[in-house]
ChimeraX commands (.cxc) that place a marker at each C-alpha (Angstrom):
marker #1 position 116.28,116.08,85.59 radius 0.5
marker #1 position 119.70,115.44,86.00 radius 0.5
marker #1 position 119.97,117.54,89.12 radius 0.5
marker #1 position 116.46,115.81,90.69 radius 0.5
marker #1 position 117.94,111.71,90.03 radius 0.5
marker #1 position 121.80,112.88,91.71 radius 0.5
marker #1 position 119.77,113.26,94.92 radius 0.5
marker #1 position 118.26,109.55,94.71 radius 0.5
marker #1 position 121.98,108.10,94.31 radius 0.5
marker #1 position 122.01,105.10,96.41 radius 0.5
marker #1 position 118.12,104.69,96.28 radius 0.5
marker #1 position 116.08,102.32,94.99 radius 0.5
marker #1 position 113.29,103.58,92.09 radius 0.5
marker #1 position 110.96,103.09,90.02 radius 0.5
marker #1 position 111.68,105.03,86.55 radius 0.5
marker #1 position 109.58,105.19,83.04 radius 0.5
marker #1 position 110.46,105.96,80.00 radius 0.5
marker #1 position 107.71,106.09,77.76 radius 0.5
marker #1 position 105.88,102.84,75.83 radius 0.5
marker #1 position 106.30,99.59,77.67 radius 0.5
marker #1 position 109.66,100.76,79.33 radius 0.5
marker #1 position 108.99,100.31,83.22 radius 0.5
marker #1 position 112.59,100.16,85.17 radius 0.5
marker #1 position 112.98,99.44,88.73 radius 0.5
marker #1 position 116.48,99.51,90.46 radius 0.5
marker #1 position 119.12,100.62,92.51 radius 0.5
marker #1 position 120.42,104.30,91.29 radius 0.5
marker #1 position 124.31,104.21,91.61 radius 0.5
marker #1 position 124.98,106.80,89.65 radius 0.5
marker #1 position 123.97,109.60,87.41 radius 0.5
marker #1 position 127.33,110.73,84.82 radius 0.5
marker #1 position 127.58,112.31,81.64 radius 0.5
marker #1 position 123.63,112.18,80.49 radius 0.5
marker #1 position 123.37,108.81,81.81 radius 0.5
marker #1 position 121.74,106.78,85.28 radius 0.5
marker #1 position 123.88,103.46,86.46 radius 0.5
marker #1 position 121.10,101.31,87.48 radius 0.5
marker #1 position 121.69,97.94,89.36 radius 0.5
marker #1 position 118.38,95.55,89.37 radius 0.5
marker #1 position 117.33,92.79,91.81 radius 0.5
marker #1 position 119.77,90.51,90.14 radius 0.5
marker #1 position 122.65,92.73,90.37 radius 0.5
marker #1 position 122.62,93.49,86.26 radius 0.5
marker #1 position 124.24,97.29,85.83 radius 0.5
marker #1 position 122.09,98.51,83.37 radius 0.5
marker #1 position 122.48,102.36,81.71 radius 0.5
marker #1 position 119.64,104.95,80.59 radius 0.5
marker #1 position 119.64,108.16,79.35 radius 0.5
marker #1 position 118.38,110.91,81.10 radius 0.5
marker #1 position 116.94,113.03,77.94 radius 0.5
marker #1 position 114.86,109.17,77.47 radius 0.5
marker #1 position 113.35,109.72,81.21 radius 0.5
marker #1 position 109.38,110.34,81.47 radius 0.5
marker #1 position 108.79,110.06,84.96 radius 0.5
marker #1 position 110.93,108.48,88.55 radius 0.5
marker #1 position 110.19,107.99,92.08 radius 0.5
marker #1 position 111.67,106.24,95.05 radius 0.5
marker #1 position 110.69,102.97,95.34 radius 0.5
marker #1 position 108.24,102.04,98.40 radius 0.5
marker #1 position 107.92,98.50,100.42 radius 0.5
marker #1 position 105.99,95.63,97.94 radius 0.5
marker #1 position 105.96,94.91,94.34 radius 0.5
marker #1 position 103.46,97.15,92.84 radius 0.5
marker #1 position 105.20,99.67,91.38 radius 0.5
marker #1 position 103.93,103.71,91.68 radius 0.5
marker #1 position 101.01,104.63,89.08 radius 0.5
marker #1 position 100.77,101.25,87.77 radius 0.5
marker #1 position 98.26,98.58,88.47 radius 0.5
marker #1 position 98.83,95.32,87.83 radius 0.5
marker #1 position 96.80,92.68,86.69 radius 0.5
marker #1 position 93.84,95.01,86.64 radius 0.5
marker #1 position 91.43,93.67,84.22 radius 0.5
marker #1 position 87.04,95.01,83.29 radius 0.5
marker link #1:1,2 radius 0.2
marker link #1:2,3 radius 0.2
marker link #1:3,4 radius 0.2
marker link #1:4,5 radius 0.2
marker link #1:5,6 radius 0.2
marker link #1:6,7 radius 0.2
marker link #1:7,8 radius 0.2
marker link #1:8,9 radius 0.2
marker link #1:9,10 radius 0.2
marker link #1:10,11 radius 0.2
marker link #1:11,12 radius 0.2
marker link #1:12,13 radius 0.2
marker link #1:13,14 radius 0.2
marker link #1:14,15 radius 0.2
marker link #1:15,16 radius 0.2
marker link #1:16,17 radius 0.2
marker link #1:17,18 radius 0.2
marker link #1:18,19 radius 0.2
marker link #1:19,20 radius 0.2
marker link #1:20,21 radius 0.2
marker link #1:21,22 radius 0.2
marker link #1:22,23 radius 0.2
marker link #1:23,24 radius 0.2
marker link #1:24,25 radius 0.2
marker link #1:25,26 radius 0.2
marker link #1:26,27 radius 0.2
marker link #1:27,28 radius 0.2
marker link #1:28,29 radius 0.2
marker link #1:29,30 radius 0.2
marker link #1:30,31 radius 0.2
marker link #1:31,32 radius 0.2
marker link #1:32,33 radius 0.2
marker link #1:33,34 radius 0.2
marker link #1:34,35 radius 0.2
marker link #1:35,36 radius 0.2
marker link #1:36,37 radius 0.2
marker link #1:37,38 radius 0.2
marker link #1:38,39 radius 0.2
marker link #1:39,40 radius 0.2
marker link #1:40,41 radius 0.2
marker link #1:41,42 radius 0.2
marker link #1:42,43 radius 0.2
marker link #1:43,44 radius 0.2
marker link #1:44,45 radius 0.2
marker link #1:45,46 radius 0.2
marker link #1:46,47 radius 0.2
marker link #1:47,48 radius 0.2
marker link #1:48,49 radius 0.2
marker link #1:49,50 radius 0.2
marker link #1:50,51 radius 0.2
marker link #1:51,52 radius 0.2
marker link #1:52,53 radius 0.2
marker link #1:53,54 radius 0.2
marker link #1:54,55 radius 0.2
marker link #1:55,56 radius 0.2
marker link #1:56,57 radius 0.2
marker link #1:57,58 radius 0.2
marker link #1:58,59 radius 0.2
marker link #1:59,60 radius 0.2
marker link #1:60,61 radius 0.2
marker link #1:61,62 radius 0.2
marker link #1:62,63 radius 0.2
marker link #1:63,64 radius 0.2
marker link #1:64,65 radius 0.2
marker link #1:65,66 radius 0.2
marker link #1:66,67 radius 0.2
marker link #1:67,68 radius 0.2
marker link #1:68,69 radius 0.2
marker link #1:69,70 radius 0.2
marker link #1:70,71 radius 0.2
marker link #1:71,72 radius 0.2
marker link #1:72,73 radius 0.2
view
């Protein structure tokens, strides 16, 4: 895993980890077990890597990848 996120440094992405724990951010960089995030109001915010379910790169819009939003029967 740790390997996989170094090569999104400097990209934005989506990342879940499990629950109700949906990140999206700016990667700046992955140290010692742990991803520097920076978010769309420029809060540095941490995670650790063993806690990481699933990432991807962030494409154009809001909806997030594998999610839907709002969906309701």
């Amino acid at each position: 895993m740790r390997e996989l996120l170094a090569k999104m440094v400097g990209k934005k992405i989506d990342m879940f980890c499990g629950g109700s724990s949906s990140l999206r951010g700016k990667l700046v960089k992955v140290d010692e077990g742990v991803a520097h995030m920076v978010d769309e109001d420029d809060q540095m915010f941490y995670v650790s890597i063993e806690r990481i379910i699933v990432f991807s790169e962030t494409k154009s819009g809001e909806q997030r990848a594998g999610f839907v939003v709002g969906f309701r029967r």
